[in-house]
Structures are given as structure tokens and as C-alpha cells.
C-alpha positions as CSV (number, residue, x, y, z in Angstrom):
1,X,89.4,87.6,89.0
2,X,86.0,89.3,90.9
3,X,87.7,92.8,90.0
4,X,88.1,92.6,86.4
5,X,85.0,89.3,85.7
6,X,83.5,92.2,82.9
7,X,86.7,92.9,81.5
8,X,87.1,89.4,79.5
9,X,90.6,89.7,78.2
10,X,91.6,90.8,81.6
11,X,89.9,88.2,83.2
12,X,91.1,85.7,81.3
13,X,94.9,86.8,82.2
14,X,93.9,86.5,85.9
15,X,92.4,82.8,85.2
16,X,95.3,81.5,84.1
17,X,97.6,83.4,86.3
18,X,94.8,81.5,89.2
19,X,95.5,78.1,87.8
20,X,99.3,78.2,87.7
21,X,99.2,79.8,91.4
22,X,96.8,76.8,92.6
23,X,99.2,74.4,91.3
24,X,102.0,76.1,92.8
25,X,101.0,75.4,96.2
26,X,101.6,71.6,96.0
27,X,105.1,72.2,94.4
28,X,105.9,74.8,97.2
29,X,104.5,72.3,100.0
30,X,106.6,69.8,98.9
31,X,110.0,72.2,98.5
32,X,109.4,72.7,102.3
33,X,109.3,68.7,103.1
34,X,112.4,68.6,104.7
35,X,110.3,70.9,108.1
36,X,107.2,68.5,107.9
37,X,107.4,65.5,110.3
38,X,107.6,61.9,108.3
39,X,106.6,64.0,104.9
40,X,106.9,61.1,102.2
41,X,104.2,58.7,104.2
42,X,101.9,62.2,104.7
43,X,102.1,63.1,101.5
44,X,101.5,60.0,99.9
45,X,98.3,59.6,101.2
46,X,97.2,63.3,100.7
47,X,98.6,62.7,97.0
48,X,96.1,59.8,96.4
49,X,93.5,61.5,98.3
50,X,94.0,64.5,95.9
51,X,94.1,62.3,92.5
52,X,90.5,60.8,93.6
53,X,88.8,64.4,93.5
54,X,87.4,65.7,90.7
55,X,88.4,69.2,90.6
56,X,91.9,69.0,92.4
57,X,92.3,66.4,89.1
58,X,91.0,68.8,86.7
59,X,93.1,71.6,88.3
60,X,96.3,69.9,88.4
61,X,95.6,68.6,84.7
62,X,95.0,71.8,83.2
63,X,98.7,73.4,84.8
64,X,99.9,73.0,81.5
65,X,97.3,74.4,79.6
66,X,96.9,78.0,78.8
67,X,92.8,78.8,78.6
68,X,92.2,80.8,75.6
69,X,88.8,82.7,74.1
70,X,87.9,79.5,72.2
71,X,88.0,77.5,75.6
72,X,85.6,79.6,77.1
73,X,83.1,79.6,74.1
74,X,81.2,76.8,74.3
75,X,80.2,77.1,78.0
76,X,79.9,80.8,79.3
77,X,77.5,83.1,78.3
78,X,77.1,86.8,78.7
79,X,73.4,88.7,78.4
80,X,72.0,92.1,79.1
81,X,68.3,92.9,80.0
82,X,66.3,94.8,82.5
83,X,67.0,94.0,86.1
84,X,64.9,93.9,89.2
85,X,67.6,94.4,92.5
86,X,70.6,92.1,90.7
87,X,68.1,89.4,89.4
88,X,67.2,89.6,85.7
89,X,63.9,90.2,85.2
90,X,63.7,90.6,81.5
91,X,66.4,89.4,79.2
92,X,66.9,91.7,75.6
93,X,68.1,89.2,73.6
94,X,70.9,85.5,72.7
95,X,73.8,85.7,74.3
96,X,76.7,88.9,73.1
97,X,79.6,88.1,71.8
98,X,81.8,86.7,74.7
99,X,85.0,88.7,74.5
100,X,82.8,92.4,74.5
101,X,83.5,94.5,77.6
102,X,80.3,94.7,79.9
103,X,80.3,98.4,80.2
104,X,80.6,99.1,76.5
105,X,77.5,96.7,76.0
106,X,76.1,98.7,78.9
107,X,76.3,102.1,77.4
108,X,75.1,100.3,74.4
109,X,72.2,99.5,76.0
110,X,71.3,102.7,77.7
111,X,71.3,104.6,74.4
112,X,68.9,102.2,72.8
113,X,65.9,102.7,71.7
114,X,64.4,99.6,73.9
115,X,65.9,100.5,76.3
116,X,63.8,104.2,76.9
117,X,60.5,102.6,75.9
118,X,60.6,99.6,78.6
119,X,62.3,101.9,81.7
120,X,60.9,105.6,80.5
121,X,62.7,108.7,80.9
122,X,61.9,109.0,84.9
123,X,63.2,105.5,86.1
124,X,59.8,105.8,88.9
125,X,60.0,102.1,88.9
126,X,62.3,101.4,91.8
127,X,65.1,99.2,92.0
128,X,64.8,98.7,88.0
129,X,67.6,99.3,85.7
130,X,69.7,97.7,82.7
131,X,72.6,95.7,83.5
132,X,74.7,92.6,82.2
133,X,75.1,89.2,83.6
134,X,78.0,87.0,83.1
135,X,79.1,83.4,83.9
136,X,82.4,82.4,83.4
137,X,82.9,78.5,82.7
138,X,86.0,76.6,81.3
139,X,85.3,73.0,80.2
140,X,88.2,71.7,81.0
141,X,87.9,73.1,84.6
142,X,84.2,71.6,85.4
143,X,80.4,72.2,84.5
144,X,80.3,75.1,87.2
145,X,81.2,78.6,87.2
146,X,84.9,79.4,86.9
147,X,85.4,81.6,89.8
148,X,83.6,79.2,92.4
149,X,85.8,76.2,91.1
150,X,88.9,78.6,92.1
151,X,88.2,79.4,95.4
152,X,87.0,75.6,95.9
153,X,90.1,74.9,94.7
154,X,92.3,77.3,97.0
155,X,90.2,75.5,100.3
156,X,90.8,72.4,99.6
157,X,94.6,73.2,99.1
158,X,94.5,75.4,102.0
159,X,93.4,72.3,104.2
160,X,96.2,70.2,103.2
161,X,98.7,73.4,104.3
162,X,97.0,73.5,107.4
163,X,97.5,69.8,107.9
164,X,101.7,70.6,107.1
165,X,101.7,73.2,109.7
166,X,99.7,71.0,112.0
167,X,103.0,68.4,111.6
168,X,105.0,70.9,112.2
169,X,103.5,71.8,115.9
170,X,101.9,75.5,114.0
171,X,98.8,76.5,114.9
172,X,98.6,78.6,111.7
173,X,95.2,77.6,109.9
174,X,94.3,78.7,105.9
175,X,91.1,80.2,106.5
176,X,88.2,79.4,104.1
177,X,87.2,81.8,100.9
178,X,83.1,81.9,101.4
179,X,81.5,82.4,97.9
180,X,78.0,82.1,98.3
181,X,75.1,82.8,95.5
182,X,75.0,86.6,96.9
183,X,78.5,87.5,96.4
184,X,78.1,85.6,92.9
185,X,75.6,87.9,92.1
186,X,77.3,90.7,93.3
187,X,80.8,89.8,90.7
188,X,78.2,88.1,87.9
189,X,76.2,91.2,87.4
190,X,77.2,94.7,86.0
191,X,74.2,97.5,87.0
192,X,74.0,101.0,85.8
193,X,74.7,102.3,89.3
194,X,77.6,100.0,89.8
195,X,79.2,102.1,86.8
196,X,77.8,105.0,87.8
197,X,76.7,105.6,91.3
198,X,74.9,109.2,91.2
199,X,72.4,107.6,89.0
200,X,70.6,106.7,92.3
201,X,70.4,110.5,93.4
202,X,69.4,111.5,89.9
203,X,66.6,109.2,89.6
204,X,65.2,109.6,93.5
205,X,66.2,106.6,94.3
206,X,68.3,107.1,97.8
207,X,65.7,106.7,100.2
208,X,64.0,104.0,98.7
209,X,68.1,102.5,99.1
210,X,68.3,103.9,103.0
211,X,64.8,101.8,103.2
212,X,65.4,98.7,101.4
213,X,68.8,97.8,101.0
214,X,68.1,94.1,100.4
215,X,67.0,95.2,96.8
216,X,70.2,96.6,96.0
217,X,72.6,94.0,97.8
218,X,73.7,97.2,100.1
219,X,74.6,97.2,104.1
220,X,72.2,99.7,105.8
């Protein structure tokens, strides 16, 4: 879902592919009941534990439902605008149309007209480029960013599996998905040099990168 965030209809295949999977593991952990220590008495509990959260709710409520453009509408949005690192520093407009590829509004945006009178033809300004920013959200799903509610999802699943196995005398353990506001930014936001790399080079830009690497989210 990271992979293909600017490619909507792609995106959108992996979303619901996500939500069937998520629900899967509840219907797998109980296929396997007949290896888990008094299961039934567990499992009610965790069941009831389960149906009090929120998001496991909305999860397990939407398994039947297939998310489609117009359910993503209302919520997401999806802007271009001149960035500073991956924070936008000056937005170019309302929201684009949802469903448009990011690198095709991209290279819309480089050949504009705008576009060469607020960054110039030398790009001396440092760490400033166009880009895109997304944010996924389905209504059904929750008020917060698709993505996030995912892997929030998959960890609270992955605890109860870790409980089964604990049952069983495993020591297997699901380890946690961290998604934290700089690996949003990193998935959210589409840059010029994410498409194109050598941009960096061709504007001067790679030791100002080997210097500062914070301002373009890179290891040193």
C-alpha cells in the first residue's frame, strides 16, 4: 500500500486486498483452535475484547465491503505545491482530482508556467522543489489516515496471535509495524527527486544532501 499510495487505482486494489487479509487472521486463528490450550474460554474473551475497540469493529465491519473511488471522496485529499525538505511550504491550489496519478500531476506541474517563476531556472534555493502530498482516508474505516489504521490494525491482531502461540508453549512473537509521522511523510509525499533522482546532481545539490540529510529525509 506504501509502494503504489500515488498510484490511486492501484492503491485502492491493495486497500481492499489489506482489509480482507486483516480479517482473515481471526478466521485462520480460529481454524487452528483445536492446537490452542482451552480455545473457546480464550477466545471468548479476546472476541468481546475485540468487539469493544473501535477500529478492530470498524475493520471487521467493513470485510464485506468493497471500498470504491466514491468512498474515498469525501475524506482524502491530494495537493501539489512547492516543498521545503517533505513539508509543504506553499500549496498551488484546492485539492486535484482524487483518482489522478501523482507523477502525471507532477510533470504537470513542472512544465507550468508557476512553476518556473516561483523556483527559477537554477533551483539555488536548496532543498526546494515541487511535489504532491496525499492522505488516504476511508470513512467507514476511521477519521485517520488509511494506511496508519492498517498497520494499527495488523498489531493489534498480531498481539492476539502472539497470545495463541503463548498457549501453545511458542515463543514466536508478531513483531510491531512502527509508522511514525516521518515514514508518513516519506509514503504521503511525492518530490521531483523521488521521480527522478539525478535532479539532485543537475541542480548542485549533492553536497548540500552529504551535509544536511535531515532536509531530505536521507541516512548520511
Amino acid at each position: 500500500m506504501g509502494r503504489d499510495y500515488h498510484q490511486p487505482f492501484f492503491f485502492l486494489a491493495r486497500l481492499n486486498s489489506a482489509i480482507q487479509a486483516l480479517r482473515n487472521i481471526t478466521w485462520k486463528l480460529q481454524s487452528e483452535k483445536s492446537k490452542i490450550s482451552d480455545f473457546q474460554a480464550w477466545y471468548d474473551g479476546v472476541q468481546a475484547t475485540m468487539r469493544r475497540d473501535p477500529i478492530l469493529r470498524s475493520f471487521c465491519e467493513a470485510r464485506n465491503v468493497v471500498v470504491k473511488q466514491e468512498g474515498l471522496e469525501s475524506k482524502s485529499n491530494f495537493r501539489s505545491g512547492l516543498f521545503r525538505g517533505r513539508r509543504m511550504k506553499l500549496g498551488f491550489g484546492p485539492n486535484l482530482p482524487l483518482m489522478t496519478e501523482s507523477a502525471t500531476e507532477l510533470r504537470r506541474l513542472r512544465a507550468s508556467s508557476f512553476a518556473k517563476l516561483i523556483l527559477g531556472s537554477d533551483r539555488s534555493a536548496i532543498g526546494e522543489q515541487l511535489g504532491v502530498e496525499r492522505r488516504w482516508i476511508v470513512e467507514k474505516l476511521g477519521e485517520e489516515e488509511v494506511l496508519s489504521l492498517c498497520i494499527l490494525t495488523l498489531n493489534k491482531l498480531g498481539e492476539v496471535v502472539s497470545r495463541a502461540h503463548a498457549r501453545c508453549d511458542s515463543n514466536y512473537c508478531c513483531d510491531h509495524i512502527l509508522c511514525d509521522e516521518y515514514d508518513k511523510q516519506n509514503f504521503q509525499v511525492l518530490l521531483e527527486t523521488d521521480l527522478d533522482p539525478s535532479l539532485s546532481k543537475k541542480w548542485g545539490w549533492d553536497e548540500a544532501v552529504e551535509s544536511l540529510p535531515w532536509l531530505f529525509n536521507r541516512a548520511p
